[in-house]
C-alpha positions as CSV (number, residue, x, y, z in Angstrom):
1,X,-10.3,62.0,-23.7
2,X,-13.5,63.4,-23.8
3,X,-15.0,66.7,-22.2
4,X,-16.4,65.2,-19.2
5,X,-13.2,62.6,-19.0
6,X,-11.2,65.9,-19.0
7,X,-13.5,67.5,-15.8
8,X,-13.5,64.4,-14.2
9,X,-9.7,64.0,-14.3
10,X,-9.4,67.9,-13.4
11,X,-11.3,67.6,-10.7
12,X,-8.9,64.8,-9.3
13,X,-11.4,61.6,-10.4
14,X,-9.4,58.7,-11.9
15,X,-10.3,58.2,-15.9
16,X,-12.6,55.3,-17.0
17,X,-12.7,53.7,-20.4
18,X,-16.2,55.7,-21.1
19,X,-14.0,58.8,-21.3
20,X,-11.5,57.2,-23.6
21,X,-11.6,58.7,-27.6
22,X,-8.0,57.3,-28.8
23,X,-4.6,55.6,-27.3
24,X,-1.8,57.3,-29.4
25,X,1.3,55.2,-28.5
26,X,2.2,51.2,-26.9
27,X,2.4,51.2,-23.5
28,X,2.0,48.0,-21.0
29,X,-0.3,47.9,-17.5
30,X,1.0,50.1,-14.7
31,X,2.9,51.8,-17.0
32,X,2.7,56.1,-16.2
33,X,1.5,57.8,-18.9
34,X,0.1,61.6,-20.0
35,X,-3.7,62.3,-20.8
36,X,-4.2,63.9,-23.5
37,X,-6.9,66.6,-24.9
38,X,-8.0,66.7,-28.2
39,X,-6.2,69.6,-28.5
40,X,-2.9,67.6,-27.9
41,X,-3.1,69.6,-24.1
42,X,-2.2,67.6,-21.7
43,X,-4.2,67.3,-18.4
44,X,-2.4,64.8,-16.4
45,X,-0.3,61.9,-15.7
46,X,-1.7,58.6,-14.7
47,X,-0.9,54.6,-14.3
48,X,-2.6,52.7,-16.3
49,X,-4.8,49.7,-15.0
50,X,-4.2,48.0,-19.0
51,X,-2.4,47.9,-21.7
52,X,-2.7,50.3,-24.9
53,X,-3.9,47.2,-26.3
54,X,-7.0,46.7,-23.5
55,X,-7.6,50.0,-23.9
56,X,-8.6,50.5,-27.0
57,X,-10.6,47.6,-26.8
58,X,-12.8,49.5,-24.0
59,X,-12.2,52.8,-25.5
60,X,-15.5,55.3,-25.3
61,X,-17.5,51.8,-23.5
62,X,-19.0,51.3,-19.6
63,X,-16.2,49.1,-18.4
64,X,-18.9,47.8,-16.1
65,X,-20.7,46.3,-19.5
66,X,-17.8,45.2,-21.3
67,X,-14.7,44.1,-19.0
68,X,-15.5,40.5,-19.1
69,X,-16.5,40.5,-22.5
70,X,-13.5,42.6,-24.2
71,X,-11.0,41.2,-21.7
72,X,-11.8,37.9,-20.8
73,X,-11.6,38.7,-17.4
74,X,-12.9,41.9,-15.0
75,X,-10.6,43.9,-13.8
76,X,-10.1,47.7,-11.9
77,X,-13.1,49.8,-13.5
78,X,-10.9,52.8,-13.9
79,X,-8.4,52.6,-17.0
80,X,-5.9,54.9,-15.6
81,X,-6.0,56.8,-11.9
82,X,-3.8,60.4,-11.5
């Protein structure tokens, strides 16, 4: 995640695929999973609204511009909520 993904999700916001830098392991939609820093810190647990797959598909984009483009379909605009 990036620094403002990092504030965001500190500050109790749910994280959006503008915010996402890199998806380090598989992992399917709704599945709970651990946000990492850069530093390898992590700041949270969330469930994911995609799969590892989606998401680096919309990785560091507005979901809002490229949901229905990168997916096929539009779905949640968050990636992950805490």
């Amino acid at each position: 995640m990036d620094a403002g993904a990092i504030a965001a999700i500190e500050r109790g916001s749910s994280l959006f695929s503008a915010g996402v830098t890199a998806v380090g392991a598989p992992f399917a939609e709704r599945d709970a999973v651990r946000l990492l820093a850069p530093d390898g810190r992590e700041v949270a647990r969330a469930v994911v609204n995609y799969s590892s797959h989606a998401c680096e598909l919309l990785a560091g984009k507005r979901a809002a511009d490229v949901l229905d483009e990168a997916l096929g379909f539009h779905g949640p605009d968050a990636v992950a909520y805490t």
